[in-house]
VEXTIDREN-942031 format. One record per residue (C-alpha): residue in one letter; chain; z, x, y. Coordinates in Angstrom, 1 decimal, padded with zeros to 4 digits, always signed. Example, Ala and Ser with C-alpha at 12.3 -4.5 7.8 and 13.67 -1.06 7.14 Angstrom:
(a; A; (+007.8; +012.3; -004.5))
(s; A; (+007.1; +013.7; -001.1))
REM end
This chain:
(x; A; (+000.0; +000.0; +000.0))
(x; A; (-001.5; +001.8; +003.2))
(x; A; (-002.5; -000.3; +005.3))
(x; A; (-001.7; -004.2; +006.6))
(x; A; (-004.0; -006.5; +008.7))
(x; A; (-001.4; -008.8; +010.8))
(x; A; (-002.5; -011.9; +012.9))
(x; A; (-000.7; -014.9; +012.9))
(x; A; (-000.2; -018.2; +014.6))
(x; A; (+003.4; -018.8; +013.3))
(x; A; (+005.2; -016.0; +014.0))
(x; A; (+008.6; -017.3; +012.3))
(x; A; (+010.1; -013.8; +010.7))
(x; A; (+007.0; -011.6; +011.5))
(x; A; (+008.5; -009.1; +013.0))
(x; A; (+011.2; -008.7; +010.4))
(x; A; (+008.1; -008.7; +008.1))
(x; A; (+006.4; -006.3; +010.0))
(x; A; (+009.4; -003.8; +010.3))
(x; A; (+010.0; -003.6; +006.2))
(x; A; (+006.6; -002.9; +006.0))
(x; A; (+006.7; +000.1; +009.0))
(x; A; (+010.0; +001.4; +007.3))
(x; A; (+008.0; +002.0; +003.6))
(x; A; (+005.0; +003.8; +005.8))
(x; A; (+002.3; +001.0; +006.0))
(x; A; (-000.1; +001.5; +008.7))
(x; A; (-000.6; -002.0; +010.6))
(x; A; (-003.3; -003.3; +012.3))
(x; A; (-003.1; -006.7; +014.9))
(x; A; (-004.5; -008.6; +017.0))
(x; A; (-003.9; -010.6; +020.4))
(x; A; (-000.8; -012.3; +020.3))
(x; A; (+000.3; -011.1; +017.2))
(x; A; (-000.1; -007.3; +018.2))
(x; A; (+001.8; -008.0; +021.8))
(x; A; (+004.7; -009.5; +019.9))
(x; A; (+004.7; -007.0; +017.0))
(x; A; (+004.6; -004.2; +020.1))
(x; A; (+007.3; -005.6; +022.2))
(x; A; (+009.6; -005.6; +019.4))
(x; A; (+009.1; -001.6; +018.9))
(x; A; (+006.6; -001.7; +015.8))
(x; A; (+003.9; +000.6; +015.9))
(x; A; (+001.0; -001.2; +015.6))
(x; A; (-002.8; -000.6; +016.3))
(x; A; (-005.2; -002.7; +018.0))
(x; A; (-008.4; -004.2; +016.1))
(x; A; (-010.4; -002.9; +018.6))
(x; A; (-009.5; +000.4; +017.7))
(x; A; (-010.1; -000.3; +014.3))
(x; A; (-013.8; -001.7; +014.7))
(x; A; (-014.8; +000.4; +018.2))
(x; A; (-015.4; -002.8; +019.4))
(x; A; (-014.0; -005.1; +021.7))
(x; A; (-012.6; -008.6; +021.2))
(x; A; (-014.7; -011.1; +023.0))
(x; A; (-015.8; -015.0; +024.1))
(x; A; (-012.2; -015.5; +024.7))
(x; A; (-011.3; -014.1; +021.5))
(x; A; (-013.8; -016.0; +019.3))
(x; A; (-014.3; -012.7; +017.8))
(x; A; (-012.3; -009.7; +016.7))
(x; A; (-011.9; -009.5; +013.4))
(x; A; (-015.5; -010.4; +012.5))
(x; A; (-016.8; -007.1; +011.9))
(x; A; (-018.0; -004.7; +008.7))
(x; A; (-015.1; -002.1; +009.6))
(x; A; (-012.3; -004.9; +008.9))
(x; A; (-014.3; -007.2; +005.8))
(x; A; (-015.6; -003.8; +004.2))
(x; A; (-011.9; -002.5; +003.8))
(x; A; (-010.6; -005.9; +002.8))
(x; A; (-013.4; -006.4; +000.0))
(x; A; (-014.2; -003.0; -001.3))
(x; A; (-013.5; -003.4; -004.8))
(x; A; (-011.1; -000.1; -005.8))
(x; A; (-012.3; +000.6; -009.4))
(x; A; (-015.9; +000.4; -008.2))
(x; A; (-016.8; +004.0; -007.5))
(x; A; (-019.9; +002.8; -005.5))
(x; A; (-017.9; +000.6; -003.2))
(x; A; (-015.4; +003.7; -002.4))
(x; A; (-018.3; +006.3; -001.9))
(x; A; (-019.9; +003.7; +000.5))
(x; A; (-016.4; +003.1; +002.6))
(x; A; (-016.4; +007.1; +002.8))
(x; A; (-020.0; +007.4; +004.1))
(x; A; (-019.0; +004.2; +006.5))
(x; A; (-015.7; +005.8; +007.7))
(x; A; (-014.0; +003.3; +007.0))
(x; A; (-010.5; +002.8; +005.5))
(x; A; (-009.2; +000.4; +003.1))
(x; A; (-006.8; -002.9; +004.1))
(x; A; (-004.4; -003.2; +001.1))
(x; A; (-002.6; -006.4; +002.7))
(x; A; (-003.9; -009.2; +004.8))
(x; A; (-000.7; -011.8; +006.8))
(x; A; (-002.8; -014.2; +008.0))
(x; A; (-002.5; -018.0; +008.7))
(x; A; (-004.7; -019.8; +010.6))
(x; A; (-004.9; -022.1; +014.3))
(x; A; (-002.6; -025.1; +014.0))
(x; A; (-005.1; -027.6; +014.3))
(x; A; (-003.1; -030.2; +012.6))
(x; A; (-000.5; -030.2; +015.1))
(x; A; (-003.3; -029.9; +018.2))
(x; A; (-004.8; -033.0; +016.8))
(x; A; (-001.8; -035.0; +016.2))
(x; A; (-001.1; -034.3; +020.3))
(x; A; (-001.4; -037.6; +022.8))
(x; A; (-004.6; -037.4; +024.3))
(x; A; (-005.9; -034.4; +022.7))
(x; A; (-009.8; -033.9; +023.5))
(x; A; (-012.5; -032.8; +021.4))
(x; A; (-012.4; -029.8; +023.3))
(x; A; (-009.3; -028.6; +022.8))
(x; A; (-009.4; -029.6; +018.9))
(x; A; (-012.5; -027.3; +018.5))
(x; A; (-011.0; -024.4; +019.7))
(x; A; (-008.0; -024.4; +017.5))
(x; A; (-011.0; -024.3; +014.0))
(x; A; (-009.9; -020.8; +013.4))
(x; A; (-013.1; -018.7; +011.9))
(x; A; (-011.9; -015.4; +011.4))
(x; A; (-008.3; -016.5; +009.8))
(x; A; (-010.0; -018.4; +006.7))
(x; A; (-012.6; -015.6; +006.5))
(x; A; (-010.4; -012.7; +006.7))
(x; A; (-008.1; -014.7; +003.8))
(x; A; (-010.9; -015.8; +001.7))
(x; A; (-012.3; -012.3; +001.5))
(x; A; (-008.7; -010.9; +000.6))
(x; A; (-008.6; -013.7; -002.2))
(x; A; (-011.6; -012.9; -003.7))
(x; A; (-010.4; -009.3; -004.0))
(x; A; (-006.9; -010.5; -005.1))
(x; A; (-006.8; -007.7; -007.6))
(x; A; (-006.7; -005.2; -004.9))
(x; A; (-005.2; -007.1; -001.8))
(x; A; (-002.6; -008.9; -001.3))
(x; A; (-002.9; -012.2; +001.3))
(x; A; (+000.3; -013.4; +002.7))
(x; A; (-000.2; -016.8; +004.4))
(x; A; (+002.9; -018.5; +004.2))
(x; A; (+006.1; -017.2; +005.4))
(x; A; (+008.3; -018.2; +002.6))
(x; A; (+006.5; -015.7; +000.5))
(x; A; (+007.5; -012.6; +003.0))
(x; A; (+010.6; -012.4; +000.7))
(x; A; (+009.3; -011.7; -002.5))
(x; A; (+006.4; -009.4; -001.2))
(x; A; (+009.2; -006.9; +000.2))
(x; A; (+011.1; -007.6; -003.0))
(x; A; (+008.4; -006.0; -005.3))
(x; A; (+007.4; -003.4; -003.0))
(x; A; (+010.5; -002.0; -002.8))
(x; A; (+011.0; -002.5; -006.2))
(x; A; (+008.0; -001.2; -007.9))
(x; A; (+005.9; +000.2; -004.9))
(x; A; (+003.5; -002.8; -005.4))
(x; A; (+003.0; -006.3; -005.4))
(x; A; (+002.5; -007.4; -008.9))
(x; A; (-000.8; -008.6; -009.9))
(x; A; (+001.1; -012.0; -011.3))
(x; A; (+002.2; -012.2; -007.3))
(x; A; (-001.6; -011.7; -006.1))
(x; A; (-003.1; -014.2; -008.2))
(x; A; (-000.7; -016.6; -006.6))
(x; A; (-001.3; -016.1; -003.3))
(x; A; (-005.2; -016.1; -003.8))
(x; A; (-004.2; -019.5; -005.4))
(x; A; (-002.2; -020.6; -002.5))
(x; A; (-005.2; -019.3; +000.2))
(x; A; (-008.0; -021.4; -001.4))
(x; A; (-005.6; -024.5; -001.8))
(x; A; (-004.6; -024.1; +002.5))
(x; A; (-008.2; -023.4; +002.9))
(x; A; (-009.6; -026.3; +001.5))
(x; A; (-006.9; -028.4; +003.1))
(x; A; (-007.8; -026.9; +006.3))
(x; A; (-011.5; -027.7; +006.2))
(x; A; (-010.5; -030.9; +005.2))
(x; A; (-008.8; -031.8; +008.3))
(x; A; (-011.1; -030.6; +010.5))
(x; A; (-014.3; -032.4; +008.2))
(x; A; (-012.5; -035.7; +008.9))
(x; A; (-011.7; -035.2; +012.4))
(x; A; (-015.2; -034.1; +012.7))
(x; A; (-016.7; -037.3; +010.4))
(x; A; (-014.7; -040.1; +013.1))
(x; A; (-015.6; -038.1; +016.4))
(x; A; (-019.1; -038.4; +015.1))
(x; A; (-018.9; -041.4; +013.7))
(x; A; (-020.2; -041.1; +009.9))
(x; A; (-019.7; -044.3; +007.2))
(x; A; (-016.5; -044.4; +006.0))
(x; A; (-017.5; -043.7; +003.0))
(x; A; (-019.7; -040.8; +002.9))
(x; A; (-021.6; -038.8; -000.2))
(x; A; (-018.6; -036.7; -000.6))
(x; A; (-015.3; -037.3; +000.2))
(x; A; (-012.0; -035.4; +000.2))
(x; A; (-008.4; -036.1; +001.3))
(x; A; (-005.4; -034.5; +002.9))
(x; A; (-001.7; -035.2; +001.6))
(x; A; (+001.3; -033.1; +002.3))
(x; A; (+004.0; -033.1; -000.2))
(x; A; (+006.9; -034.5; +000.8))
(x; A; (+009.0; -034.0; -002.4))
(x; A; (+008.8; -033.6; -006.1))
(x; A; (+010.0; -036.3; -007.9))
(x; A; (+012.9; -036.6; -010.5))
(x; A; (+010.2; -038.2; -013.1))
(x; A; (+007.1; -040.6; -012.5))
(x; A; (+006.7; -043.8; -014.0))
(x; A; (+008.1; -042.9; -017.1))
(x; A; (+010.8; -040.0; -018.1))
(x; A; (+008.1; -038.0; -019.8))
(x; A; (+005.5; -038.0; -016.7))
(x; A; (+005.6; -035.4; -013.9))
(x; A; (+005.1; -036.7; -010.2))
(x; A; (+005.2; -035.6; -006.8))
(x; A; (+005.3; -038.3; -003.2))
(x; A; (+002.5; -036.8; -000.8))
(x; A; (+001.8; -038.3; +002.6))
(x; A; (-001.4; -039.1; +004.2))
(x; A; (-001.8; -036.4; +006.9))
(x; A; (-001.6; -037.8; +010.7))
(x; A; (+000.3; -040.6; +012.4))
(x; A; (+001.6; -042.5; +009.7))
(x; A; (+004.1; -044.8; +012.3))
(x; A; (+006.1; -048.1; +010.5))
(x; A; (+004.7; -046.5; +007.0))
(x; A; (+007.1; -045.6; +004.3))
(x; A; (+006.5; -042.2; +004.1))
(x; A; (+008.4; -042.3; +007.6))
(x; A; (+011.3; -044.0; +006.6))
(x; A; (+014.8; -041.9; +006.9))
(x; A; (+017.2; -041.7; +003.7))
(x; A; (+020.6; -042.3; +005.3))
(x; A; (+022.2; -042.7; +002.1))
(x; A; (+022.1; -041.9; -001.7))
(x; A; (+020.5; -040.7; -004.5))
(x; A; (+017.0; -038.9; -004.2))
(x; A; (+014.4; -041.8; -004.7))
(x; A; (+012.3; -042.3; -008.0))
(x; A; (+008.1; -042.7; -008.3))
(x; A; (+009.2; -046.5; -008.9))
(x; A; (+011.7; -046.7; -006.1))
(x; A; (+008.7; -045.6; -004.0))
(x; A; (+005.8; -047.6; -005.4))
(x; A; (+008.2; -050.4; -005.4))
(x; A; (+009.3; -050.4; -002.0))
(x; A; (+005.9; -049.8; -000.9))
(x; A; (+004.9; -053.5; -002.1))
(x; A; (+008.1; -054.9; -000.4))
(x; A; (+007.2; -053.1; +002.9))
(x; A; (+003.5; -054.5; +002.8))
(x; A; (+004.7; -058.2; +002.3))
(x; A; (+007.4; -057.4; +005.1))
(x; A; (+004.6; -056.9; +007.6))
(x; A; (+003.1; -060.3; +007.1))
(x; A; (+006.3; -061.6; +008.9))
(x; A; (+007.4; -061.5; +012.9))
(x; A; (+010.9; -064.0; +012.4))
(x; A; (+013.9; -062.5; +010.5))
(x; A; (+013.0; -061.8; +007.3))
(x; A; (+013.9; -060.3; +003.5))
(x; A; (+012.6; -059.3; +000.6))
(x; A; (+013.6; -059.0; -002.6))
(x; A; (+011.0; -056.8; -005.1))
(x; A; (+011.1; -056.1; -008.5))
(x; A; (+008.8; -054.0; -010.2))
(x; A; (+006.0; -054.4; -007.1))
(x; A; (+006.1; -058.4; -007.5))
(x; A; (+008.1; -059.9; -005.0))
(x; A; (+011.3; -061.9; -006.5))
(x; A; (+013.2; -063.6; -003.8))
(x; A; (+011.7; -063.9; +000.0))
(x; A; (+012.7; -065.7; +002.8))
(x; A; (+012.7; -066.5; +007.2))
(x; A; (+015.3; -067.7; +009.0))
(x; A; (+016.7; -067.8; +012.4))
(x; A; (+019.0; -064.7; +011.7))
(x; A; (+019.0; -062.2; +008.9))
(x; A; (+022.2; -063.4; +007.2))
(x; A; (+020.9; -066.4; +006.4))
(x; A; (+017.4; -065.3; +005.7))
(x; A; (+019.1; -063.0; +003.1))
(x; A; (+020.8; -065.7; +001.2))
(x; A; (+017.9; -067.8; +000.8))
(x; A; (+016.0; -065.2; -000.9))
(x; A; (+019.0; -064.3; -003.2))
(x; A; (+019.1; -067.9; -004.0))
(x; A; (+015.2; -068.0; -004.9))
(x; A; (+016.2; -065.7; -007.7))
(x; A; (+019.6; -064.3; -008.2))
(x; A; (+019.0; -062.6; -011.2))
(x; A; (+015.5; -060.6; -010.6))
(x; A; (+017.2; -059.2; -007.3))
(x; A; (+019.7; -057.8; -009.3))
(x; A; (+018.4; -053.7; -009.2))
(x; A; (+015.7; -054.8; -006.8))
(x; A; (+014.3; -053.7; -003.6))
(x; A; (+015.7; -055.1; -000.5))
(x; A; (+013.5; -055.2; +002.5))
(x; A; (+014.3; -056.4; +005.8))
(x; A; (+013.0; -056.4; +009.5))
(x; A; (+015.4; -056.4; +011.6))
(x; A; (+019.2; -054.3; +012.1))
(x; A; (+021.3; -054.6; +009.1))
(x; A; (+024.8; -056.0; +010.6))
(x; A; (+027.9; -056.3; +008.9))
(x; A; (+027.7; -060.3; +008.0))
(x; A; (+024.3; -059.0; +006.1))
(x; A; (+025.7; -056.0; +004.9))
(x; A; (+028.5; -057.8; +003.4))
(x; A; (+026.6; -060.6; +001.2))
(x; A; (+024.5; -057.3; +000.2))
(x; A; (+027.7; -055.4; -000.7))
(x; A; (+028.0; -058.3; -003.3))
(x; A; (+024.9; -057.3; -006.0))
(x; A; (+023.6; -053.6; -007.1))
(x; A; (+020.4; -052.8; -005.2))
(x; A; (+018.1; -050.0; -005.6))
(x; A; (+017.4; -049.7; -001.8))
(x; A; (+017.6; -051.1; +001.1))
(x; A; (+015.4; -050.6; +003.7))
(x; A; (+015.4; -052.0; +007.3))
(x; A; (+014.8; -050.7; +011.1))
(x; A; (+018.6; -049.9; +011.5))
(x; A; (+022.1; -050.2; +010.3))
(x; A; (+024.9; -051.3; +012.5))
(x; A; (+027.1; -048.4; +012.3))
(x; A; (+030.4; -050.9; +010.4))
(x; A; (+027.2; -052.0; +008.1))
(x; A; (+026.4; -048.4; +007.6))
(x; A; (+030.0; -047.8; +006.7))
(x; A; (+030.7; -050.2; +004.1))
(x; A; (+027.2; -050.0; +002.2))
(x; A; (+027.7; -046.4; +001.9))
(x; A; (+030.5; -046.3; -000.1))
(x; A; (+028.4; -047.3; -003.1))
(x; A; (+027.4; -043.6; -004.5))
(x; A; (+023.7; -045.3; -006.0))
(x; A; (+022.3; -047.6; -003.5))
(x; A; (+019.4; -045.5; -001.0))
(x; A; (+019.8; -046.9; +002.5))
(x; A; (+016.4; -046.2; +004.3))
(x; A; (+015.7; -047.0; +008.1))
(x; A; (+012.1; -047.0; +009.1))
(x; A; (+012.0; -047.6; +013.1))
(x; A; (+008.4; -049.7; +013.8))
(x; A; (+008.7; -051.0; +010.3))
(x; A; (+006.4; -054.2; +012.1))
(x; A; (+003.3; -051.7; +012.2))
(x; A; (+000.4; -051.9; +009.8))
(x; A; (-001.3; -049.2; +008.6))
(x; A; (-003.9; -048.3; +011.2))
(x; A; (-007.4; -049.3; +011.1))
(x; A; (-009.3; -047.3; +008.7))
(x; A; (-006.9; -046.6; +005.9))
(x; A; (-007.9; -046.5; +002.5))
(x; A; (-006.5; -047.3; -000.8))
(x; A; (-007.0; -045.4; -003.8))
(x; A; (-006.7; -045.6; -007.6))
(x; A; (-007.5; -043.4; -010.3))
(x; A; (-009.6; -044.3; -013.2))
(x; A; (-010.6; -041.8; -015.7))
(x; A; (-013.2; -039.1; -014.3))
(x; A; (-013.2; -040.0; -011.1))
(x; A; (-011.4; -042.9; -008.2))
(x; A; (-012.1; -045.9; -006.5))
(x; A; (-011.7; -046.0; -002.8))
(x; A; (-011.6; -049.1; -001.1))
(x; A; (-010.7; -050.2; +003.3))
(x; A; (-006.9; -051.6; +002.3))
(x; A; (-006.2; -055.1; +002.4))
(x; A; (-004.9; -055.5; +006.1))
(x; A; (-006.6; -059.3; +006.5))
(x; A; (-004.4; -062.2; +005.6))
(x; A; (-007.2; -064.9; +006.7))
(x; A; (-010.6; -065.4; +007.6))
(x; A; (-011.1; -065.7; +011.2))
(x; A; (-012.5; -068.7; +011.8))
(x; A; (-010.6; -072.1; +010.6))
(x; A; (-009.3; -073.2; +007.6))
(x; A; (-010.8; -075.7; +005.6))
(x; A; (-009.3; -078.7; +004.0))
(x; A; (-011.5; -080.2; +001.3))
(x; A; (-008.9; -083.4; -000.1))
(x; A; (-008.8; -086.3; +001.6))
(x; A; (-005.4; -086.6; +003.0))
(x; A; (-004.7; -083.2; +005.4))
(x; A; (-001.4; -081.3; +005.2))
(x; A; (+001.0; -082.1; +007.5))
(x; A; (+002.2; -079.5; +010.1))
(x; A; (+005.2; -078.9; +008.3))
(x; A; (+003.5; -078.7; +004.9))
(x; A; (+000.7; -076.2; +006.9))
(x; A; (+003.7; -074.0; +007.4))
(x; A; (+004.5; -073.5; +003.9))
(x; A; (+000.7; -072.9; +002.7))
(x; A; (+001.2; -070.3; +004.6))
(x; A; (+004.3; -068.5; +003.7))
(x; A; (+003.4; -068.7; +000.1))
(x; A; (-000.1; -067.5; +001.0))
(x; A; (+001.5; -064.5; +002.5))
(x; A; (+003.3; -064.1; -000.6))
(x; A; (+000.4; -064.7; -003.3))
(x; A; (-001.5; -062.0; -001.4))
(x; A; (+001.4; -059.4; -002.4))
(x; A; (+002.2; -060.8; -005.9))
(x; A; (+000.1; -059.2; -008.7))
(x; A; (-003.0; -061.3; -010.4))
(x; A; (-003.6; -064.0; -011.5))
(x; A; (-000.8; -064.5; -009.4))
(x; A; (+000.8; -068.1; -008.1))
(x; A; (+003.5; -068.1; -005.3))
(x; A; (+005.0; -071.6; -003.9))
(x; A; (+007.0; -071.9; -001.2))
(x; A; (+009.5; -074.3; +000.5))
(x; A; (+011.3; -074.0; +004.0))
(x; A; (+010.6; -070.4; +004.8))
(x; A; (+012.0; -069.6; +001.1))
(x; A; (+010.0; -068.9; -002.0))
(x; A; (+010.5; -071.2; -004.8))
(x; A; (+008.9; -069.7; -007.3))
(x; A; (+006.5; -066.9; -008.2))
(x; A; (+004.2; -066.3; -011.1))
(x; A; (+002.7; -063.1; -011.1))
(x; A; (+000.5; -060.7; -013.5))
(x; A; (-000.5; -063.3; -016.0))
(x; A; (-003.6; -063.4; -018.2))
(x; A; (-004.8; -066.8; -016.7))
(x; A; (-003.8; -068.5; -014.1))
(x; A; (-001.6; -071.6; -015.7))
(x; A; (+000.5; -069.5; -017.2))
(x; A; (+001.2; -067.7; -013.8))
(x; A; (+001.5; -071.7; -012.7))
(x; A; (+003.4; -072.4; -015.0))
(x; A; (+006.2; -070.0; -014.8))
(x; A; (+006.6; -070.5; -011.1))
(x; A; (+007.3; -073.9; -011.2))
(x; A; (+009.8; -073.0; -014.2))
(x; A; (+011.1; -070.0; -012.0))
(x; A; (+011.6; -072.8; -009.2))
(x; A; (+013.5; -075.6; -010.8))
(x; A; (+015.8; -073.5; -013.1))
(x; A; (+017.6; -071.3; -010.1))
(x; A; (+016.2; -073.9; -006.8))
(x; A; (+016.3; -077.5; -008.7))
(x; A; (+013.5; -080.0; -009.1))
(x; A; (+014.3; -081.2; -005.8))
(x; A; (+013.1; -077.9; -004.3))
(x; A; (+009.8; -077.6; -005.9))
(x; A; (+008.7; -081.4; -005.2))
(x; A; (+007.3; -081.7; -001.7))
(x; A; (+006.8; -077.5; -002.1))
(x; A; (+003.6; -075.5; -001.1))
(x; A; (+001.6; -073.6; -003.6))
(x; A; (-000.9; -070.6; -003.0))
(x; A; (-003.2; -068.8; -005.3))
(x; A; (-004.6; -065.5; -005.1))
(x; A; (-008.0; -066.5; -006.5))
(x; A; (-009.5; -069.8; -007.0))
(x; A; (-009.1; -073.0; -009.5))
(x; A; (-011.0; -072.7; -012.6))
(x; A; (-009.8; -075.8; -014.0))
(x; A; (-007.9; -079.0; -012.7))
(x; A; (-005.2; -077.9; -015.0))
(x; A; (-002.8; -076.3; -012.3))
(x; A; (-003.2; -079.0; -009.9))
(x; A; (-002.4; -081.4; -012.7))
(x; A; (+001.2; -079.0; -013.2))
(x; A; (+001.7; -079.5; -009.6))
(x; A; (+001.1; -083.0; -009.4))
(x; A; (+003.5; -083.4; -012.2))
(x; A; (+006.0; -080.9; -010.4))
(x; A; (+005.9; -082.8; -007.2))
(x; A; (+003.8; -080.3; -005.4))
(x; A; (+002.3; -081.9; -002.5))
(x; A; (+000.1; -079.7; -000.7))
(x; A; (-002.2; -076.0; -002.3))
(x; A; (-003.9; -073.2; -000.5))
(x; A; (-006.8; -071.2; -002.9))
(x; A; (-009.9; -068.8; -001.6))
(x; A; (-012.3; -071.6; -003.5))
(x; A; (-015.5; -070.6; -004.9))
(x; A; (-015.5; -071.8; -008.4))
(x; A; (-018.3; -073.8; -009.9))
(x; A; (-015.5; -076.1; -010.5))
(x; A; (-014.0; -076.8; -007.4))
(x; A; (-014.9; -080.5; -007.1))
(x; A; (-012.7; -080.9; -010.3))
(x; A; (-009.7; -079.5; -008.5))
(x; A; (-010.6; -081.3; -005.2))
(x; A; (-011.0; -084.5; -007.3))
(x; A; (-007.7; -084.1; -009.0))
(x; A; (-005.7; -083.1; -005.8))
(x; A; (-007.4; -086.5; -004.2))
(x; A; (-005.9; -088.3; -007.3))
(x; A; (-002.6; -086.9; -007.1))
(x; A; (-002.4; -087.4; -003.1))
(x; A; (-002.6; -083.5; -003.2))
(x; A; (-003.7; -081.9; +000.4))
(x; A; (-005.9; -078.6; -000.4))
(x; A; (-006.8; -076.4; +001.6))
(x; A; (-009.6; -073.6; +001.1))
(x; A; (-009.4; -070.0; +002.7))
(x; A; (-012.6; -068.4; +001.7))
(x; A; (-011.0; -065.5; +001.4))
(x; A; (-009.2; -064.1; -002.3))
(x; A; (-006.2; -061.5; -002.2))
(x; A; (-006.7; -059.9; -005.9))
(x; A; (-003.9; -057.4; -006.5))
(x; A; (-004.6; -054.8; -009.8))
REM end
């Protein structure tokens, strides 16, 4: 180890860095901001320019472009050709490259950043410099990331080298932050210019934001990454106050919750269990909007998810302090709310601040199918723009409108075929996942009158995520004392539903619009 290239945009423990190095005799070149700060702490440190004879230019576009700097950095050693050709060249080897690169995530993530400005933090020479000390990883080592200054020093005090094991892992770790890199900047690039959102080729940015316990099952591996940029009233924002670390299902699980939570401006909870919501309700506070949704289903909500969007105060936290939750998350805690939930060791308390915002326009959701994904614009609509049509004879009332409603917000986040009814601002019963849709029917009437009473299911609102094949399920809610049903429509047999709802004195209504959830 002779000689170390140094230039750097986060200088966290680069001096420290560069003084180890100086104390074992490695020569050490720099540039611009990195040299004056390597300098003005004592280091000895020489200037690319008088490296390459050449000086840096266009505002310090280039310095480090140049044969004198690449040919040292990718001169293979056991090649006797490329050494003969450095010796004719006069120039010298680079044995270690510290780079890392412009921040152009953090310039781009700045109010009111121009295009400019974002352009001239795409470093050129950083990836270049570290991609040609990758590819000659045998030979070089490339330092990029500050947290790997430790166990450099380590082996070159120890065996007077960095181990070939160690190189190969931060050429690894160089072509992983490269690719990330270019990433960012392709899809800053693709809006500004205003490509399809779904181009030939596609790639995305995550950043981890912690490796998980286990994933859906004990025997899988998982890790919780976040979508890189302003991800506001989204639950990869939300702050743990409270207990254990969270699980892949606590995540996916509260996700769904989250989603459904949007849907609603009044106080609100709800109640998830295993992504299908169990128990939701509105009310004029969040007390009492909590107790209606633990009454839709007592049992489900036992181990659930507990959303809510406003401050958690102590009346709330008190009924909650009553059943084992997985989570609860909400804007706030009232500080005596805070208090008295913590004292239970497992339940995660999570505030997320905004928790009212969407996910901005142009997010994607993804799933993975074997060799390969499908990417589709997330599901942000609730309904079509333009009116609503009713297709029976007699038309809901305004207070049975208000129902289709809630449960239509709720069959869009319950899984297909799924069936959601609704009652008062309180869900009455849900049906989701099932194979057909009277089954999923069927068991939300049944959920309904075994923990709400036939009372509460006769003069209920029912929605479906998909449309009426059959008259079937308007015949179970005719017979359930269902009085009014919202469905997309669209079947070949919709006239047999319409019919059967005119029978019954059932109002439909038809959306035009479905709300399948795989």
């Amino acid at each position: 180890m002779k000689r170390a290239l140094i230039s750097v945009s986060d200088k966290t423990g680069i001096v420290a860095f560069a003084k180890e190095l100086e104390s074992m005799g490695v020569e050490i070149i720099s540039t611009g901001g990195t040299y004056k700060t390597l300098q003005e702490a004592g280091i000895n440190v020489i200037g690319i320019s008088d490296v390459t004879k050449f000086p840096e230019c266009l505002d310090g576009r280039v310095k480090t472009l140049h044969p004198s700097i690449h040919a040292g950095i990718l001169a293979i050693r056991g090649n006797e050709e490329h050494m003969r050709q450095l010796q004719d060249l006069g120039v010298d080897t680079i044995d270690m490259v510290v780079v890392n690169l412009y921040p152009f995530k953090e310039t781009i993530l700045k109010q009111g950043v121009t295009r400019e400005t974002a352009i001239e933090n795409i470093d050129i020479g950083g990836p270049t410099m570290i991609r040609s000390a990758a590819k000659n990883y045998q030979d070089v080592a490339v330092v990029i990331d500050p947290k790997d200054y430790g166990k450099v020093l380590e082996e070159l005090k120890k065996n007077g080298e960095v181990s070939l094991e160690t190189k190969l892992y931060l050429c690894a770790k160089v072509f992983m932050h490269t690719s990330h890199y270019d990433s960012l900047i392709a899809e800053y690039m693709k809006k500004q210019a205003g490509i399809e959102q779904f181009p030939d080729t596609i790639s995305f940015t995550y950043e981890k934001v912690q490796d998980l316990r286990y994933g859906e099952n004990p025997h899988q591996n998982a890790a919780f990454y976040k979508e890189e940029g302003n991800t506001e009233g989204l639950l990869t924002n939300a702050v743990q106050l409270h207990g254990k670390e969270l699980s892949f299902n606590n995540i996916n699980d509260t996700h769904g919750a989250l989603e459904l939570l949007k849907e609603f401006s009044e106080p609100t909870v709800v109640a998830c269990k295993h992504a299908n919501p169990c128990g939701v309700a509105s009310a004029e506070n969040l007390c009492e909007a909590y107790k209606k949704a633990y009454e839709a289903d007592p049992v489900s909500i036992f181990g659930g998810i507990i959303v809510a969007n406003r401050e958690i105060d102590l009346a709330t936290a008190q009924e909650l302090n009553k059943i084992f939750a997985e989570i609860i998350l909400a804007p706030s805690f009232h500080e005596d709310a805070l208090n008295l939930l913590s004292q239970k060791k497992n339940l995660r308390l999570l505030a997320l601040s905004n928790i009212e915002k969407k996910q901005p326009q142009g997010a994607v959701d993804i799933k993975k199918v074997s060799g390969g994904i499908l990417v589709q614009d997330v599901d942000n609509a609730l309904l079509p723009e333009e009116e609503l049509t009713v297709v029976t004879k007699r038309r809901p009332s305004e207070k049975e409108m208000e129902d289709l409603i809630f449960a239509w917000k709720l069959a869009k986040y319950t899984k297909s075929n799924g069936i959601a009814i609704a009652k008062d601002k309180q869900s009455v019963g849900i049906g989701p996942g099932q194979v057909n849709r009277i089954w999923a029917c069927q068991q939300a009437i049944e959920h309904g009158i075994h923990y709400l009473g036939e009372e509460a299911v006769k003069g209920a609102a029912l929605a479906s995520d998909a449309f009426f094949p059959f008259a079937d399920c308007v015949e179970a809610c005719a017979k359930a004392g269902i009085t009014a049903i919202i469905q997309p429509g669209g079947s070949i047999r919709d006239q047999e539903s319409i019919d059967a709802c005119d029978a019954a004195g059932i109002a439909m209504v038809f959306t035009g619009m479905r709300h399948f959830r795989h």
